[in-house]
C-alpha positions as CSV (number, residue, x, y, z in Angstrom):
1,X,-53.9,91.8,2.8
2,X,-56.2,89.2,3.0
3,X,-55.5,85.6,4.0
4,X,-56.3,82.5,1.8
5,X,-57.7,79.2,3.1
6,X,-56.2,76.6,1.6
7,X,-58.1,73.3,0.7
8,X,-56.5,70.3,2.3
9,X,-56.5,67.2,0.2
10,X,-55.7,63.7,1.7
11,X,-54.0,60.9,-0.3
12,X,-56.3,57.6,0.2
13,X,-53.1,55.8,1.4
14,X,-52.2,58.6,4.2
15,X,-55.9,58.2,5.8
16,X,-55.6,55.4,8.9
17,X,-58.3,53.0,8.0
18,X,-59.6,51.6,11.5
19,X,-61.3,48.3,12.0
20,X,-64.4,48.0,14.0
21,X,-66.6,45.7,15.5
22,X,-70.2,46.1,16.2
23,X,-72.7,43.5,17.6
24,X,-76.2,43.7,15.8
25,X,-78.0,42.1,18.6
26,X,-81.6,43.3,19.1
27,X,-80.7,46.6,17.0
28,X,-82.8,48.3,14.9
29,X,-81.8,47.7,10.8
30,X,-82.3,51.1,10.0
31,X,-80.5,52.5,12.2
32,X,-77.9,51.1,12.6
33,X,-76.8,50.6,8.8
34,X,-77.6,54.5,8.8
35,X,-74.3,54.6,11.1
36,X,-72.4,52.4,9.8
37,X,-72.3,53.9,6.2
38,X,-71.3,57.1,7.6
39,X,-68.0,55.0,9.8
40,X,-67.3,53.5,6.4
41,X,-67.6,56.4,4.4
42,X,-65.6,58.2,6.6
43,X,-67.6,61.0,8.3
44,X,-66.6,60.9,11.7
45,X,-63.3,61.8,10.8
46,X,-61.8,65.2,11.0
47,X,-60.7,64.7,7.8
48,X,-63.7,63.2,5.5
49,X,-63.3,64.5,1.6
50,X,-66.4,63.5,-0.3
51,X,-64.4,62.4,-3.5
52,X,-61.8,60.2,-1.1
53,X,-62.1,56.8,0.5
54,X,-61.1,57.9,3.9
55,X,-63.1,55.4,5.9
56,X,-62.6,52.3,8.4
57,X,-63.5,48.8,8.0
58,X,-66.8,47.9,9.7
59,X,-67.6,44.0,10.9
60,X,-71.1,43.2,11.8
61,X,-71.5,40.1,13.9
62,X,-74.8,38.8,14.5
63,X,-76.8,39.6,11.8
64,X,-79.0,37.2,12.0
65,X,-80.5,38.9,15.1
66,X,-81.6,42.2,14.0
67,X,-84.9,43.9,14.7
68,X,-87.7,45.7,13.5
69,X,-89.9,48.2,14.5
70,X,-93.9,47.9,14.3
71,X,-95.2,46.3,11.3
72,X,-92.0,46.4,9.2
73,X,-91.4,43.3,9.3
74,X,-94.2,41.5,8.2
75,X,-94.8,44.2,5.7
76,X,-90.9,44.5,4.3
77,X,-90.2,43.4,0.8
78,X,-87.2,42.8,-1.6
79,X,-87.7,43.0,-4.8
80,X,-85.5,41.1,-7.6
81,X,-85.9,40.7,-11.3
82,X,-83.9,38.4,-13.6
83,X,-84.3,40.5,-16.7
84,X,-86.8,38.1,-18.2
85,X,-90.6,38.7,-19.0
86,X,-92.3,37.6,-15.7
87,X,-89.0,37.4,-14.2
88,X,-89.9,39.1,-10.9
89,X,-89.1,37.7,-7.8
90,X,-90.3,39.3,-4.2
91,X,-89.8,37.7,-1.0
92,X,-90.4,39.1,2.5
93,X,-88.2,39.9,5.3
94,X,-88.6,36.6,7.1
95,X,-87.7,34.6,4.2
96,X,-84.4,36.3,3.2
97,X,-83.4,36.2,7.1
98,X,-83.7,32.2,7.1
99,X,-82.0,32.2,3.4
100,X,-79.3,34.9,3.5
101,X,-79.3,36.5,7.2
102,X,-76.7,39.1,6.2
103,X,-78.4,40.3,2.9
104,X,-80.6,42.9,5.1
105,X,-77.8,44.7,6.6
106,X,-75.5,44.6,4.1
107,X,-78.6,45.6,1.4
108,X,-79.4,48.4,3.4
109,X,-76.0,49.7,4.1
110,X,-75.1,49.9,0.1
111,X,-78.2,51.9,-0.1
112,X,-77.2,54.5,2.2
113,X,-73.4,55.1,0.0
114,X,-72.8,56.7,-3.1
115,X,-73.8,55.2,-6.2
116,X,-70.8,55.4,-8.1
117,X,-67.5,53.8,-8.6
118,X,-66.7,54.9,-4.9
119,X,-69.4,53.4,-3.4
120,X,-68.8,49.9,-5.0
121,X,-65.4,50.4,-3.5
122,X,-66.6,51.5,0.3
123,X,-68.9,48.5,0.0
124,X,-65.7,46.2,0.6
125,X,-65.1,47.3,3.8
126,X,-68.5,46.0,5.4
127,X,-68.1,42.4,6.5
128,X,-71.5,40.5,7.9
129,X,-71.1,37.5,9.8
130,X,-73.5,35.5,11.1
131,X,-72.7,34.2,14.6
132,X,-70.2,35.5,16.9
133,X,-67.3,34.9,15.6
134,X,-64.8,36.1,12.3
135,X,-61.7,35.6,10.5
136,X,-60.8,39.4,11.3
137,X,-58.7,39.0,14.4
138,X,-55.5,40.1,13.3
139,X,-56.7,43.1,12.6
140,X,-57.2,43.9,16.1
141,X,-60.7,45.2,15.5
142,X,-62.2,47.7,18.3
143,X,-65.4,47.8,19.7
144,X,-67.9,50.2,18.3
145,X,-71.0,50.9,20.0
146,X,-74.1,52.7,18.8
């Protein structure tokens, strides 16, 4: 008689969310928030479900420090609208990293998740800071290198 293979489901609450730490001095953007949305999303784990948040927290320090490569960043764009007739607003890399330094990672992360109500939820568990240090240390956060 043949044997079945049973699906295992895991319960969000019975997955162990880690917290980690990585530095995003002189990385490259792309890159790196490539590997971070797979950490949150949970695809390093033995047990990733595609449906299921079974991810770990992810906190980026540095941001303000990221690189790169060629021409990209003189030639990178963001691209806003208000919803108004002429309400279009585009501003270049260099601008958004003296105005918001984290928007790049954390922009580039969201678009690497799902775009459903999961993804707004795995978006939570990215935190961008800008210098060295954040309010995440009694989470005993470990190091994560790339």
């Amino acid at each position: 008689m043949k044997q079945e293979k049973l699906t295992r489901f895991i319960k969000t609450e019975d997955a162990n969310h880690k917290w980690y730490v990585v530095d995003a001095k002189d990385q490259v953007l792309g890159r790196l928030a490539s590997q971070v949305a797979s950490v949150i999303r949970g695809k390093n784990k033995a047990i990733f479900t595609p449906n299921m948040d079974t991810g770990d927290f992810v906190i980026i320090i540095n941001a303000d420090k990221i690189k790169l490569t060629g021409k990209r960043e003189s030639q990178k764009t963001y691209f806003r609208h208000s919803g108004y007739p002429g309400g279009v607003t585009i501003s270049s890399f260099p601008e958004m990293q003296i105005k918001k330094p984290d928007f790049a990672i954390r922009n580039a992360v969201k678009g690497m998740l799902p775009k459903t109500r999961l993804g707004k939820q795995l978006i939570k568990k990215l935190k961008v800071y800008v210098g060295e240090n954040h309010p995440h240390q009694a989470q005993q956060p470990e190091q994560l290198s790339f």
